[in-house]
VEXLUM-240144 format. One line per 10 residues: number of its first residue (from 1); their letters; for each residue x negated, y negated, z of C-alpha. Coordinates in steps of 0.001 Angstrom, whole numbers. Example, Ala and Ser with C-alpha at 12.3 -4.5 7.8 and 13.67 -1.06 7.14 Angstrom:
1 = as = -12300/4500/7800  -13670/1060/7140
END
This chain:
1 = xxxxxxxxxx = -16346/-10464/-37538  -18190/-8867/-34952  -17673/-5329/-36641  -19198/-6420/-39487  -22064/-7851/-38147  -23074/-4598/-36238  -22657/-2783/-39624  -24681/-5292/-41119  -27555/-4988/-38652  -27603/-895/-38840
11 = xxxxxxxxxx = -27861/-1387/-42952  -24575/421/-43325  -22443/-2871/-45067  -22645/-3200/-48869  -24265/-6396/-50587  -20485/-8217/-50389  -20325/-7747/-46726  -17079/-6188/-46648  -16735/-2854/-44842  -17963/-40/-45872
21 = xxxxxxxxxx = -14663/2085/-47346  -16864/4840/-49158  -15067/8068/-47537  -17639/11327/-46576  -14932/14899/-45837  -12209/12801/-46130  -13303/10470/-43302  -13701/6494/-44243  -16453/4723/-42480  -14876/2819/-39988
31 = xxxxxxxxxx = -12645/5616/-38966  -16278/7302/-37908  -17469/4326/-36382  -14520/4339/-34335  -14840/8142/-33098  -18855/7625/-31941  -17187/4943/-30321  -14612/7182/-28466  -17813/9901/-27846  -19585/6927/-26406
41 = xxxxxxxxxx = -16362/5761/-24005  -15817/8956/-22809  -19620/9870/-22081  -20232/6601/-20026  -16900/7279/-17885  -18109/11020/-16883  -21660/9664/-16532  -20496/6298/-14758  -17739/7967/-12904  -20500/10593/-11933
51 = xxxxxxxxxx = -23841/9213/-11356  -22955/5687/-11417  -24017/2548/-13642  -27936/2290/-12009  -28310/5943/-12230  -27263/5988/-16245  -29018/4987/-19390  -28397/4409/-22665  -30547/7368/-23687  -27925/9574/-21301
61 = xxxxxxxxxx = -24873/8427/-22621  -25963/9099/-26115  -27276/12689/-24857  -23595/13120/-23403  -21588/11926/-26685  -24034/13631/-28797  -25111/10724/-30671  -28546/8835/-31372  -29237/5487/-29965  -28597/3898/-33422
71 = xxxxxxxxxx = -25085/4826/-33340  -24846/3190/-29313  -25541/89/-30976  -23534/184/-33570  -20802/-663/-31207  -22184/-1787/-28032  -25071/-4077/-27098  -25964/-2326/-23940  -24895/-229/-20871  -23319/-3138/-19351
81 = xxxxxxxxxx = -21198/-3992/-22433  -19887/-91/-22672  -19221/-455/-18836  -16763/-3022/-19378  -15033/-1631/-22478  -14523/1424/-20000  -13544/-673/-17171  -10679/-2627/-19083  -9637/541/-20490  -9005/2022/-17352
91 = xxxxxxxxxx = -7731/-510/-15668  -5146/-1456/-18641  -4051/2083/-18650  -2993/2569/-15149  -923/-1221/-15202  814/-170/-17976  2132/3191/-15972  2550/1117/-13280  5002/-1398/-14677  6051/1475/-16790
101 = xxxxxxxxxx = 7293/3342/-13462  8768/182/-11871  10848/-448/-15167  12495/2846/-14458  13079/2768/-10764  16313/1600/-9330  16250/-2249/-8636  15488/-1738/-4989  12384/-3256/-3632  11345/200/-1576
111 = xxxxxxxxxx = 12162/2307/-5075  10305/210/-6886  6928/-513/-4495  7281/3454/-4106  7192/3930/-7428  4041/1207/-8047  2042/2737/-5542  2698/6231/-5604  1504/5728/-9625  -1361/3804/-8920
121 = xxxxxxxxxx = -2670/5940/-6184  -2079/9349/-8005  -4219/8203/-11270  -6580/7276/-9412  -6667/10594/-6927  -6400/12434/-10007  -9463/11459/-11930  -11751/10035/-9434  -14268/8808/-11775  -11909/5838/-12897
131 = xxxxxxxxxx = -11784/4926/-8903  -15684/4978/-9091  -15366/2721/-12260  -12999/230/-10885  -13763/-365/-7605  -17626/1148/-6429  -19725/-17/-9554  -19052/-3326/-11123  -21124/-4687/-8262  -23899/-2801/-9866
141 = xxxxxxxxxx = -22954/-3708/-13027  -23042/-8189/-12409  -21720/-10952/-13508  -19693/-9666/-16447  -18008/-6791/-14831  -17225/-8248/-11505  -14940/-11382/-13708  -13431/-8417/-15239  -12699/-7058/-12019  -11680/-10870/-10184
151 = xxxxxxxxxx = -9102/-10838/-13574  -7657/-7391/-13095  -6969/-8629/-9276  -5146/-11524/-10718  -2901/-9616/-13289  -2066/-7423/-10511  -1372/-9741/-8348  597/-11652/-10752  2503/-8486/-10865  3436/-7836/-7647
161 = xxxxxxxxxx = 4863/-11508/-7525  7101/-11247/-10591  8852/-7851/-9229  8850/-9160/-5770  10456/-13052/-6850  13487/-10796/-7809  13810/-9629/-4358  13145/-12920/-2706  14767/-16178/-1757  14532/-18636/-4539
171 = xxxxxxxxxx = 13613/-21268/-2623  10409/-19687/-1639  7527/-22109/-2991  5620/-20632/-5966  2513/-20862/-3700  4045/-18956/-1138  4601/-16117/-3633  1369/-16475/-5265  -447/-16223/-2206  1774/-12777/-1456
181 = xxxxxxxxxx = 738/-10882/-4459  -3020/-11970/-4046  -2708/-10614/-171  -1070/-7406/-1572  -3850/-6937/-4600  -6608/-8043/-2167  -5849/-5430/488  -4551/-2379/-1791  -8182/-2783/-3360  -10028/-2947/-375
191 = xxxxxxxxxx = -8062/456/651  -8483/1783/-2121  -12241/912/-2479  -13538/2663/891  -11436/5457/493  -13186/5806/-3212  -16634/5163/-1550  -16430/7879/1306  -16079/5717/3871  -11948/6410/4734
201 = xxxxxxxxxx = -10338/9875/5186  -7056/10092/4247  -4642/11943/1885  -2876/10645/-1134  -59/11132/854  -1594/9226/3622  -2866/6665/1432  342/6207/-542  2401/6097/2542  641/3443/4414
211 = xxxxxxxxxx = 106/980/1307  3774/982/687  4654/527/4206  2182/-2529/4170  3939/-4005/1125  7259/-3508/2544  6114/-4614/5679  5515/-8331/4293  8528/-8108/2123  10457/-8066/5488
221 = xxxxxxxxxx = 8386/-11011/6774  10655/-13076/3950  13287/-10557/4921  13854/-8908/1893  13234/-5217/3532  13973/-4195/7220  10289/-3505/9052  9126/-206/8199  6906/1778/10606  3127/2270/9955
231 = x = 1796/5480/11158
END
């Protein structure tokens, strides 16, 4: 297992291999493994969400958690391996609230886009380092990072199309639907990424507005919602 290989190369694993269970204050091993790991998580999104990936090291992530580079390695291989680990974090955490808050809207498909996009928009608004994460750096970042990001597009996507196919005709081709939720992903994130990087002024409540208009606005292209107005 991976684990047990990085606890193998830091000379922490006893001659069986297994892990380590010898407890120090009541803490196991692996249970402090796992908290440097949490220090290190939550030092590279303040210092990724701050100063972005370029302008952050490992040295300054393990100045911000408060641990030595031994420990960073311990659980990551590098910078760009952390930056994922954030990434998916983030990004898993705000589709589960997401789906969370359409579960519980009424089955209407304005309640329930309102309720998507008003969530979506708000944890992002509210902590704008994740919106730095997700949508300014994994540019910087490469190859790695930007899959991650293509994937968290798809699930998205894939998202809208399951909550909007109960809304729509059932004869609509599967590719019409797929191509829907892509076009709905594809231009919430371009929104969202210019008004992360600066470049578009706008309230949440400006924000929110006109991205649920826009996805009601091609739900009424298949007729599903009357046209709203955008403005």
């Amino acid at each position: 297992m991976a684990i047990v290989k990085l606890l193998r190369s830091a000379g922490m694993t006893a001659n069986t291999g297994k892990r380590p269970v010898r407890r120090y204050g009541g803490i196991s091993a692996s249970e402090r493994i796992a908290e440097r790991r949490e220090r290190l998580m939550q030092a590279g999104l303040e210092l990724f969400g701050r100063d972005g990936f370029a302008g952050t090291g490992v040295k300054d992530i393990c100045r911000e958690a408060g641990v030595t580079d031994r420990y960073f390695y311990e659980s990551f291989r590098d910078s760009s391996e952390l930056f994922v680990a954030i990434f998916d974090r983030i990004a898993a955490e705000i589709f589960a609230a997401v789906m969370r808050e359409v579960g519980a809207a009424r089955p209407e498909p304005e309640a329930q886009v309102r309720a998507a996009i008003e969530t979506y928009v708000r944890a992002l608004a509210d902590d704008p380092r994740k919106g730095r994460v997700l949508f300014i750096e994994p540019a910087a970042v490469g190859s790695t990072a930007l899959e991650h990001d293509r994937t968290g597009l798809r699930q998205f996507a894939a998202a809208v199309s399951m909550v909007g196919a109960t809304h729509l005709p059932a004869e609509l081709p599967e590719y019409a639907l797929q191509m829907g939720g892509l076009s709905i992903a594809g231009a919430i994130e371009k929104v969202m990424t210019e008004w992360h990087d600066g470049q578009l002024t706008a309230t949440v409540e400006q924000v929110t507005e006109f991205l649920v208009n826009l996805f009601l606005l091609i739900g009424a292209g298949f007729g599903v919602v009357p046209p709203p107005r955008i403005g």
